[in-house]
N, CA, C and O atoms as CSV, one atom per row, in Angstrom:
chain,resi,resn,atom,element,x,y,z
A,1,UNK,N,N,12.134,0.839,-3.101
A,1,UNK,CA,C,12.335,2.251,-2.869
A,1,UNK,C,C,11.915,2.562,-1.439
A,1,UNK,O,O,10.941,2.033,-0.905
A,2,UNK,N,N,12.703,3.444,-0.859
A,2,UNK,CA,C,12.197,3.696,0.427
A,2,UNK,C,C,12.262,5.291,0.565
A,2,UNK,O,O,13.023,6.103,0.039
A,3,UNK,N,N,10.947,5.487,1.666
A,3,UNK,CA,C,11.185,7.243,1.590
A,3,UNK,C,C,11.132,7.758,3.626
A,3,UNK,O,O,10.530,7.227,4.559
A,4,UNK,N,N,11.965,8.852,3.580
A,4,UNK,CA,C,12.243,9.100,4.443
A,4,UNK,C,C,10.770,10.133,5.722
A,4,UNK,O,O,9.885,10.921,5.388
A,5,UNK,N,N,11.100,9.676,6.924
A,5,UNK,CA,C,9.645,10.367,7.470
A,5,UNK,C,C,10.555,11.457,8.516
A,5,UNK,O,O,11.782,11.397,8.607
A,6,UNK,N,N,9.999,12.097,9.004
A,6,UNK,CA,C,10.943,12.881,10.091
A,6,UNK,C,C,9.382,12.817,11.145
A,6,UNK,O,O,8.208,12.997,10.821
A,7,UNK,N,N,10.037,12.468,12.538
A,7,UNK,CA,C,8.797,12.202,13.374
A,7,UNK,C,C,9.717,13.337,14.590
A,7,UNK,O,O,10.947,13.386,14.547
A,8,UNK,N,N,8.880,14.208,15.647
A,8,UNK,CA,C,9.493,14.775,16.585
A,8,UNK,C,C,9.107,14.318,17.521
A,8,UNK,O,O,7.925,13.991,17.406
A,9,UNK,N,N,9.641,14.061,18.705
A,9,UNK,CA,C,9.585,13.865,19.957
A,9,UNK,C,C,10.071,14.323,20.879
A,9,UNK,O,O,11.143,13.740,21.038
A,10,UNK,N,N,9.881,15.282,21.858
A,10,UNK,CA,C,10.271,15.920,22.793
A,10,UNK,C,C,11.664,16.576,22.334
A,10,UNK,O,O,12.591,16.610,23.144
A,11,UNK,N,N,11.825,17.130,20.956
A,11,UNK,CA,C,12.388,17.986,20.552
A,11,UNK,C,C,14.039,16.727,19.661
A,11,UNK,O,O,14.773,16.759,18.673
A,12,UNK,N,N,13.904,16.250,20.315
A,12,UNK,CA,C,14.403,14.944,19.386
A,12,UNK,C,C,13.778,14.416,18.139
A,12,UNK,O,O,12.649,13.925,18.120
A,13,UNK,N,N,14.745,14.563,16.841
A,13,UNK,CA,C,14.131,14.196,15.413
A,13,UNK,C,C,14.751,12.938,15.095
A,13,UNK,O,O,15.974,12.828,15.004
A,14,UNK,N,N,13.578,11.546,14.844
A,14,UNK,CA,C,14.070,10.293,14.830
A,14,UNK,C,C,13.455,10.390,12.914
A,14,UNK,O,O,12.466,10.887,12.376
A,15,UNK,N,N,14.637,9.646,12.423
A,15,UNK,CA,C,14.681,9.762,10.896
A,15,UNK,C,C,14.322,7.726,10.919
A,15,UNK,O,O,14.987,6.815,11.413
A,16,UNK,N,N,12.986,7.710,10.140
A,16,UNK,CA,C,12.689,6.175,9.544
A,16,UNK,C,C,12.020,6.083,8.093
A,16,UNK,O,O,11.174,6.629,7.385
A,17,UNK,N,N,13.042,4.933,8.114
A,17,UNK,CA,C,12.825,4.365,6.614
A,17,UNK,C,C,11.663,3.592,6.195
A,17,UNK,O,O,11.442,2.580,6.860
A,18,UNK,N,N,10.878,3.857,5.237
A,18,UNK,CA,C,9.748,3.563,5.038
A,18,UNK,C,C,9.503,2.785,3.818
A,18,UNK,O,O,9.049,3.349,2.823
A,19,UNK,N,N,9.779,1.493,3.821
A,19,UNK,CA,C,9.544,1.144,2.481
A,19,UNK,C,C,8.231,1.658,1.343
A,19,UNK,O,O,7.269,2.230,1.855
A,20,UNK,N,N,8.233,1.542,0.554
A,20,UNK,CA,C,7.190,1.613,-0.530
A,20,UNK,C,C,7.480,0.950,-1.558
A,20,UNK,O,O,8.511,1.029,-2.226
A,21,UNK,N,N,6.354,0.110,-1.753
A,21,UNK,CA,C,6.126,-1.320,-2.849
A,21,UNK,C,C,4.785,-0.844,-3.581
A,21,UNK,O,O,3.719,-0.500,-3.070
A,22,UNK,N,N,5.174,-0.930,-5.003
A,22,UNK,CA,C,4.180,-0.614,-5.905
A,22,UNK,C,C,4.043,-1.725,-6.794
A,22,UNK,O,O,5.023,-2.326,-7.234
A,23,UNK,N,N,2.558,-2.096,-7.147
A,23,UNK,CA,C,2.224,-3.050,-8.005
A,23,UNK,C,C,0.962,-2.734,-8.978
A,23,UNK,O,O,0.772,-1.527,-9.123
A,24,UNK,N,N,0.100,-3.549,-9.643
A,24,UNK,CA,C,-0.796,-2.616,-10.587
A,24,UNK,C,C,-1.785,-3.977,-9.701
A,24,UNK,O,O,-1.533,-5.050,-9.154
A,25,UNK,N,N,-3.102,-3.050,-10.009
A,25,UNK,CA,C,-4.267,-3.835,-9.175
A,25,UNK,C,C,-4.956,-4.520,-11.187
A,25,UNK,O,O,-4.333,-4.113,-12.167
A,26,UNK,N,N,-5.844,-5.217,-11.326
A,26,UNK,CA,C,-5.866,-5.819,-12.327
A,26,UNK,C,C,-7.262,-5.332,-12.893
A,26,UNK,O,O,-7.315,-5.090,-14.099
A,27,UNK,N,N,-8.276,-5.185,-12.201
A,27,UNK,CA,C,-9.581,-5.642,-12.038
A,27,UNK,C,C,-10.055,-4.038,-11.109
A,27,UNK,O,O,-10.067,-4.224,-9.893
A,28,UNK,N,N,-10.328,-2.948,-11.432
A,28,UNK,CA,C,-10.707,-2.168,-10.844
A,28,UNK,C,C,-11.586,-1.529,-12.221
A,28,UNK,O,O,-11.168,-1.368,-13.367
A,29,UNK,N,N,-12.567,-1.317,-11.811
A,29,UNK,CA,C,-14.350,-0.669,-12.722
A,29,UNK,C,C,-14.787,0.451,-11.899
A,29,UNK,O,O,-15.806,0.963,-12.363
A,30,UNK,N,N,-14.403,0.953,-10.936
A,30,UNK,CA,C,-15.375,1.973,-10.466
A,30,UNK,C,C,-14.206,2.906,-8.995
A,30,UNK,O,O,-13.140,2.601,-8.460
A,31,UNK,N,N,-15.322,4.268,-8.826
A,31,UNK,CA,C,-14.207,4.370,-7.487
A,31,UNK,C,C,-14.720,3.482,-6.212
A,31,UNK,O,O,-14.170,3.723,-5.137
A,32,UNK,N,N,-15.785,2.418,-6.253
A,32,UNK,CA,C,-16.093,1.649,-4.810
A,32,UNK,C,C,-15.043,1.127,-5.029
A,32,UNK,O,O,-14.297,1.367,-4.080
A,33,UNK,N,N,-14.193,0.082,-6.338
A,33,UNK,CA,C,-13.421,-0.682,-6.463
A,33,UNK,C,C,-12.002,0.257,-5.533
A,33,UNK,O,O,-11.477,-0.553,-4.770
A,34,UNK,N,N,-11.446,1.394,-5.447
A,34,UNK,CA,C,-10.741,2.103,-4.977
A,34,UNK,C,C,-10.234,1.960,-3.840
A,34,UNK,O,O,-9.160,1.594,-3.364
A,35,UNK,N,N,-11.838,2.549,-3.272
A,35,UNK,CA,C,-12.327,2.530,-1.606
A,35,UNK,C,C,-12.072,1.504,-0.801
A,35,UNK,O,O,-11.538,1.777,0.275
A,36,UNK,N,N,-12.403,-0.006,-1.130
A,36,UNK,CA,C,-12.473,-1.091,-1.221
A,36,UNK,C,C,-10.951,-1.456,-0.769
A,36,UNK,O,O,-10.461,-1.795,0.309
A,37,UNK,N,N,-10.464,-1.256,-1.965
A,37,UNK,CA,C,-8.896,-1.779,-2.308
A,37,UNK,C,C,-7.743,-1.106,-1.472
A,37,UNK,O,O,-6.657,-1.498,-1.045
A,38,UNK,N,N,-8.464,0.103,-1.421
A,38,UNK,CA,C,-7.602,0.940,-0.749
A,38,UNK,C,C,-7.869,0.469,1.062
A,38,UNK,O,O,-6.886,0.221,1.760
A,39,UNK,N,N,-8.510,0.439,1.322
A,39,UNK,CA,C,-9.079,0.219,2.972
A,39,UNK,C,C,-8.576,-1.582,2.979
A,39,UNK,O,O,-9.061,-1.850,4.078
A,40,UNK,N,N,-8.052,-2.710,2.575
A,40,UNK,CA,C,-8.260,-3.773,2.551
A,40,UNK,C,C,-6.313,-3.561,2.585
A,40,UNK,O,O,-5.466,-4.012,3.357
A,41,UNK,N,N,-6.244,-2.926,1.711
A,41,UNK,CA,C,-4.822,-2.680,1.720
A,41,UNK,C,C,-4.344,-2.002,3.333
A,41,UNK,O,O,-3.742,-2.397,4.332
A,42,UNK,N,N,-4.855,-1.070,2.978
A,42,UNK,CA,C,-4.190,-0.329,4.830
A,42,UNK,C,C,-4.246,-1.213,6.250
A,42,UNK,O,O,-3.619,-1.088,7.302
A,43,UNK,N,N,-5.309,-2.194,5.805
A,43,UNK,CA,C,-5.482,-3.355,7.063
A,43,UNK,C,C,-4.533,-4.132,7.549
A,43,UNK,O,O,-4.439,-4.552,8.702
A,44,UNK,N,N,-3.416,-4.426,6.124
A,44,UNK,CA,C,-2.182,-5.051,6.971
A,44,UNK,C,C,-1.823,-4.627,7.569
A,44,UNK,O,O,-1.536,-3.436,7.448
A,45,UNK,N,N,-1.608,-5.287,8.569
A,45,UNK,CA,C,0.136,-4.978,9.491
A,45,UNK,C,C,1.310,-4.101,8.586
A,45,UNK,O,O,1.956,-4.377,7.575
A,46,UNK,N,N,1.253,-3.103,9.333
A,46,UNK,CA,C,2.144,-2.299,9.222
A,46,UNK,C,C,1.958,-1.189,7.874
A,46,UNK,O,O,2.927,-0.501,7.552
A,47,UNK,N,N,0.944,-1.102,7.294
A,47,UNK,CA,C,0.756,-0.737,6.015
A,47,UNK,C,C,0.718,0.984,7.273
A,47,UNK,O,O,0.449,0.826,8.463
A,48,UNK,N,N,1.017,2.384,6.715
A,48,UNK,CA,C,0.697,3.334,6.945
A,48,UNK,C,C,-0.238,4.280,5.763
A,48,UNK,O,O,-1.018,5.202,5.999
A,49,UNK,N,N,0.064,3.819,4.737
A,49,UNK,CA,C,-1.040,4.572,3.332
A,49,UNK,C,C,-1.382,3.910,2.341
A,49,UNK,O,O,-0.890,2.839,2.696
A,50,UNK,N,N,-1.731,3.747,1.601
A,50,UNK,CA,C,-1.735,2.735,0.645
A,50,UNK,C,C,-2.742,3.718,-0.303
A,50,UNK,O,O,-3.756,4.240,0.161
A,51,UNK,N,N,-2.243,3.906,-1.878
A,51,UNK,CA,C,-2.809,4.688,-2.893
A,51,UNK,C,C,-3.376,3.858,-3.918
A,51,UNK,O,O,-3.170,2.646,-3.843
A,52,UNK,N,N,-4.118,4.362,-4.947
A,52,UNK,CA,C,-4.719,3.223,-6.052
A,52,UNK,C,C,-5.036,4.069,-7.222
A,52,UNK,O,O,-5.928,4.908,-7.091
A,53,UNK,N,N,-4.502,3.969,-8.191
A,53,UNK,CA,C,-5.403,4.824,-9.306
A,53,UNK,C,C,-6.286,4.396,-10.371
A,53,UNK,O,O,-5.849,4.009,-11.455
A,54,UNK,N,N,-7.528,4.457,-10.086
A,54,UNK,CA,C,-8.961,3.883,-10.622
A,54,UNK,C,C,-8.091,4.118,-12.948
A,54,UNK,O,O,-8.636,3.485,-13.852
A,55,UNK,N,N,-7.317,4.717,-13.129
A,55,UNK,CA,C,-7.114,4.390,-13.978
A,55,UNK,C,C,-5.872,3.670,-14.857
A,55,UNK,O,O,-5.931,2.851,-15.774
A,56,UNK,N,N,-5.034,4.140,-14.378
A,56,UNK,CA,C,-3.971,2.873,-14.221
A,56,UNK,C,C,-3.832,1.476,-13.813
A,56,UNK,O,O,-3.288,0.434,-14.176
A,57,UNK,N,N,-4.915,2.157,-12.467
A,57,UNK,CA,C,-4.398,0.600,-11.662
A,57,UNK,C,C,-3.336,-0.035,-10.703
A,57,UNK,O,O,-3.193,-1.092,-10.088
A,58,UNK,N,N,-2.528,1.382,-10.922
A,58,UNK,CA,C,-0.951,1.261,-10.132
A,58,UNK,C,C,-1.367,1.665,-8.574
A,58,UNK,O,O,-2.211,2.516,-8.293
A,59,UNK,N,N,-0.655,0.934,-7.684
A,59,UNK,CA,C,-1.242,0.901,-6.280
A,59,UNK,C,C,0.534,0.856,-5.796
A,59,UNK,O,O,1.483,0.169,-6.173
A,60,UNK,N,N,0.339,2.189,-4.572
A,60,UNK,CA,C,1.515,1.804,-3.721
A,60,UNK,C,C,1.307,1.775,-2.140
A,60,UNK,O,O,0.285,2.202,-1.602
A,61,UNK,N,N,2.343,1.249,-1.484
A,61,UNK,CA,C,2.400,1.360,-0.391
A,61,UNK,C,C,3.077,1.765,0.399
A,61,UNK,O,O,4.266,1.651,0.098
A,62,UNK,N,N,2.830,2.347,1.605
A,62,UNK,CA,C,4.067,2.824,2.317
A,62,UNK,C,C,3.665,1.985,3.356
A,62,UNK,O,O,2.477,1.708,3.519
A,63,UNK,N,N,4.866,1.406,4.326
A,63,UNK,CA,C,4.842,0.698,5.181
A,63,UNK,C,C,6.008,0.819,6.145
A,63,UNK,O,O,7.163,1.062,5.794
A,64,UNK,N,N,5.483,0.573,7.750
A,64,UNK,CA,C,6.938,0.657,8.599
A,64,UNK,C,C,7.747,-0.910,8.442
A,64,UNK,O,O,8.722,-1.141,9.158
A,65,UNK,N,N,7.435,-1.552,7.820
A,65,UNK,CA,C,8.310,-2.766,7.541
A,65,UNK,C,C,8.365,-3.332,6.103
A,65,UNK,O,O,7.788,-2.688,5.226
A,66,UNK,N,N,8.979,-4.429,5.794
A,66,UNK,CA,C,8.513,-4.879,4.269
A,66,UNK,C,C,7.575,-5.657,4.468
A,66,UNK,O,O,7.594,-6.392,5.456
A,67,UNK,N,N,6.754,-5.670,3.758
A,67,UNK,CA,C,5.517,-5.905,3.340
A,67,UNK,C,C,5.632,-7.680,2.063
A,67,UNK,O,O,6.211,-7.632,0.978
A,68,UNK,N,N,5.133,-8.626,2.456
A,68,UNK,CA,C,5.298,-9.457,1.370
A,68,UNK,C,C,4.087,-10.046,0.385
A,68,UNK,O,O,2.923,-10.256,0.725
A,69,UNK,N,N,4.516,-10.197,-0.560
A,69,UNK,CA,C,3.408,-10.519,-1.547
A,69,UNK,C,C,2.340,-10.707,-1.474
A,69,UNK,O,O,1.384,-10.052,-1.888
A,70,UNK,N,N,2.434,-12.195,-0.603
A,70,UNK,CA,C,1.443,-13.165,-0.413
A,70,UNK,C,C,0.364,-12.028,0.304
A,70,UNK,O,O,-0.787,-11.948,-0.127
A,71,UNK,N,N,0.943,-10.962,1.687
A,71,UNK,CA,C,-0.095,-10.449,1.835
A,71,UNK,C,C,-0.734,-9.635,1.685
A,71,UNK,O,O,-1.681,-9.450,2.450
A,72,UNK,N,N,-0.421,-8.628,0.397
A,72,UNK,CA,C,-1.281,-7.875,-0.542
A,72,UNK,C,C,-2.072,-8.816,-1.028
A,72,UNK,O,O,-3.222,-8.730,-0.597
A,73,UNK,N,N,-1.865,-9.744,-1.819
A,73,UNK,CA,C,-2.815,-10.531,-2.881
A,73,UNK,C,C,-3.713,-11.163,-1.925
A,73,UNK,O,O,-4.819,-11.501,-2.347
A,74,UNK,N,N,-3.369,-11.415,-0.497
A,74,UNK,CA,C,-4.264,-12.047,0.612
A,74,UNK,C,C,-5.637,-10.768,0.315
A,74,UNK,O,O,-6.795,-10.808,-0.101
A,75,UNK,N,N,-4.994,-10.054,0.649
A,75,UNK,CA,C,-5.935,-8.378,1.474
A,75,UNK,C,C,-6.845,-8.198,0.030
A,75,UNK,O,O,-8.062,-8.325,0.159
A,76,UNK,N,N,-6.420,-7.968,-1.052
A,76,UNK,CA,C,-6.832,-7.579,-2.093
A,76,UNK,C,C,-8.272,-8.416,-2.526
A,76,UNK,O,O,-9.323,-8.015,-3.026
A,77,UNK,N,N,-7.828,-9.704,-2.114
A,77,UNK,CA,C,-8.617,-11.134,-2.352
A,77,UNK,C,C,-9.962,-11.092,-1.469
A,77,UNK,O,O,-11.093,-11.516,-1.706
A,78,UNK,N,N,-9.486,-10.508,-0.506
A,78,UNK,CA,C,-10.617,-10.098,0.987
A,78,UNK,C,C,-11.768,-9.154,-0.132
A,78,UNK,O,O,-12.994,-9.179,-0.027
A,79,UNK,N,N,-11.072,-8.459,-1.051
A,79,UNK,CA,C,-12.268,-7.539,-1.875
A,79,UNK,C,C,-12.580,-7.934,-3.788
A,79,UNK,O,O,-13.079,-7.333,-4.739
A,80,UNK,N,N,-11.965,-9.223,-3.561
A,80,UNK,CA,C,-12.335,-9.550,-4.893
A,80,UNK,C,C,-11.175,-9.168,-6.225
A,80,UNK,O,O,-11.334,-9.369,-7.429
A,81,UNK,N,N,-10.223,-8.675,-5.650
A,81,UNK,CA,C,-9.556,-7.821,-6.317
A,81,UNK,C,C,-7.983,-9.211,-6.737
A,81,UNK,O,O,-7.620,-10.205,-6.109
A,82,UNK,N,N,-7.409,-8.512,-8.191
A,82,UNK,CA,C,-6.309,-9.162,-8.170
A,82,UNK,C,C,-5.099,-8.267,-8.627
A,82,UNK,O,O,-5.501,-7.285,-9.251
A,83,UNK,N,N,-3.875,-8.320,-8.508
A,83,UNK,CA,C,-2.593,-7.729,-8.488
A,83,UNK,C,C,-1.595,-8.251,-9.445
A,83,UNK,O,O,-1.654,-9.418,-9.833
A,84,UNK,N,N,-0.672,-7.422,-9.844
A,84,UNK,CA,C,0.505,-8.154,-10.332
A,84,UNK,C,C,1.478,-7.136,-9.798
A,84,UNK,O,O,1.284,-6.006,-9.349
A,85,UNK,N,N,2.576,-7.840,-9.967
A,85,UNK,CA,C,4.273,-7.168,-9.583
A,85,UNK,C,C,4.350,-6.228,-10.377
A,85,UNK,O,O,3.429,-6.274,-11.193
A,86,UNK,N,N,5.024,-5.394,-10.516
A,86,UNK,CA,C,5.853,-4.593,-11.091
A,86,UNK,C,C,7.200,-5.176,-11.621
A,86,UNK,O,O,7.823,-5.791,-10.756
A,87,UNK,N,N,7.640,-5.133,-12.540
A,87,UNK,CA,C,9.072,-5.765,-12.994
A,87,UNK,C,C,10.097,-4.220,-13.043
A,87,UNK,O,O,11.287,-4.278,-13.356
């Protein structure tokens, strides 16, 4: 899924596509687990937000590029944390 940003520049409106990849985090007990997950996430390259919900578990991202697996579960791993896909 991708969502649209509108950025202005000297009165010029440049329209970019923003992917967003959602997956469920596995292992979250508290809101440090959140904080954590959430800040470890935004560290990639290119990540611009990254959300988490301490009760679901469902985590998305918005990013100026695609984003691949390996390096969520990298970032996540940086906090102890583990992930699965979304089907």
């Amino acid at each position: 899924m991708r969502i649209c940003e509108l950025h202005a520049n000297d009165a010029n409106i440049i329209l970019i596509n923003m992917p967003i990849i959602k997956f469920k985090i596995t292992n979250l007990d508290c809101p440090a687990c959140i904080k954590l997950s959430t800040m470890a996430l935004e560290g990639i390259a290119g990540v611009a937000k990254a959300t988490v919900d301490l009760n679901s578990g469902l985590a998305e991202l918005t990013a100026d590029r695609e984003v691949g697996w390996e390096e969520i579960t990298a970032a996540l791993k940086t906090v102890d944390k583990t992930a699965v896909q979304l089907t």
